[in-house]
C-alpha positions in Angstrom: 46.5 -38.0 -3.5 47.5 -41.3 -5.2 45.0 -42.5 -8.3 43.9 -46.3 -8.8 42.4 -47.6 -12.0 40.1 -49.9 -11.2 39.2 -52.4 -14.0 36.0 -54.1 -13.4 34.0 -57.2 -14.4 30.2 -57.8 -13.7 29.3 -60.9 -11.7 25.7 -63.2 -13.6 24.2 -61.4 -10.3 25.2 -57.9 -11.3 24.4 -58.1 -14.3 21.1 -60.0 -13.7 20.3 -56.7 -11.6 22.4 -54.3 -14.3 19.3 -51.8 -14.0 19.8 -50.7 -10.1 23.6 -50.6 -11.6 23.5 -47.0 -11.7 22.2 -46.6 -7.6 24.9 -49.2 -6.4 27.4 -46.8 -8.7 26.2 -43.5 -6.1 26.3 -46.1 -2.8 30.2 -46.8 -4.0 30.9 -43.0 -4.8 29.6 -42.0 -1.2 31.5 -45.2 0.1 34.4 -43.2 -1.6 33.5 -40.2 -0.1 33.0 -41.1 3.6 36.8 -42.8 3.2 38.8 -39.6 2.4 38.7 -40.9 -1.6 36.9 -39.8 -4.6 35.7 -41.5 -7.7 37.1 -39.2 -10.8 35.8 -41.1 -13.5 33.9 -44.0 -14.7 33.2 -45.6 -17.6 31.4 -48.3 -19.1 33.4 -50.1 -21.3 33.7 -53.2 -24.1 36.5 -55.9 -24.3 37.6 -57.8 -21.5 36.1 -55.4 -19.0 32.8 -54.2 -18.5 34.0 -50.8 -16.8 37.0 -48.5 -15.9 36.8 -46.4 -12.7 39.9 -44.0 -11.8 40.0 -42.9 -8.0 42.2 -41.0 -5.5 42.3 -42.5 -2.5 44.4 -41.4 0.7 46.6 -45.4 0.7 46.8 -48.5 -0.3 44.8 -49.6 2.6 42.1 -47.7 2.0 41.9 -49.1 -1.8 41.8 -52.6 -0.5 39.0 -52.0 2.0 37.0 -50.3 -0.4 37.5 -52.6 -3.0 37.1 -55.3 -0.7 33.6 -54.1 0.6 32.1 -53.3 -2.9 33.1 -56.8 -4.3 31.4 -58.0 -1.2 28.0 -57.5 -2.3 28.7 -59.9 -5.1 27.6 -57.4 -8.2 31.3 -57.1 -9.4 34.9 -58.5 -9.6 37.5 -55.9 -9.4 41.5 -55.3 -10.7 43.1 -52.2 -8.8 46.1 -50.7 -10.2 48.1 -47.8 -8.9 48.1 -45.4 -11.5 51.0 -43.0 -11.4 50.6 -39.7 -13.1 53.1 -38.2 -16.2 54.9 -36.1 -13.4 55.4 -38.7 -11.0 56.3 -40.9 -14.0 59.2 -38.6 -14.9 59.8 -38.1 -11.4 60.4 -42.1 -10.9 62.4 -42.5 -13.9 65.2 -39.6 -12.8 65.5 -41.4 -10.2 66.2 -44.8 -11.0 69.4 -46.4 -9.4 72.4 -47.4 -11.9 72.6 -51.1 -11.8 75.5 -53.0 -13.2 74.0 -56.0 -14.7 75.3 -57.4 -17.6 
């Protein structure tokens, strides 16, 4: 199953309400759950983001809706990235098509 890296910034409301962080972080794993995806990690994290969660989850489409429906509660802003893994990294790059560009 395809792995997203979502890279995630708390709104002033979530982190206004950073205690019930931890419950709204089981409501989005079961979210996960109940779409055929599963949260593999999370972490809370310093810099430019405030946490890192990696996922598999079935499509594309079902990363948007669940991003989608999370960030519609207001509590966070979210970046989701498709995250290939070191096989399918190799995989990709045997592949490549020769390109004559000079």
């Amino acid at each position: 199953m395809p792995r997203y890296v979502m890279l995630i910034r708390f709104t002033q409301k979530g982190v206004e309400a950073i205690k019930e962080g931890p419950a709204r972080l089981d409501a989005a794993k079961q979210a996960y759950r109940a779409a055929g995806a599963e949260v593999k990690e999370f972490y809370l994290v310093t810099g430019k983001y405030d946490a890192v969660v990696v996922a598999e989850v079935p499509d594309e489409t079902t990363a948007a809706k669940l991003s989608l429906a999370i960030a519609s509660k207001g509590y966070s802003r979210t970046e989701t990235l498709r995250a290939f893994s070191e096989d399918e990294y190799r995989t990709i790059v045997s592949q490549l098509p020769k390109v004559n560009v000079k």
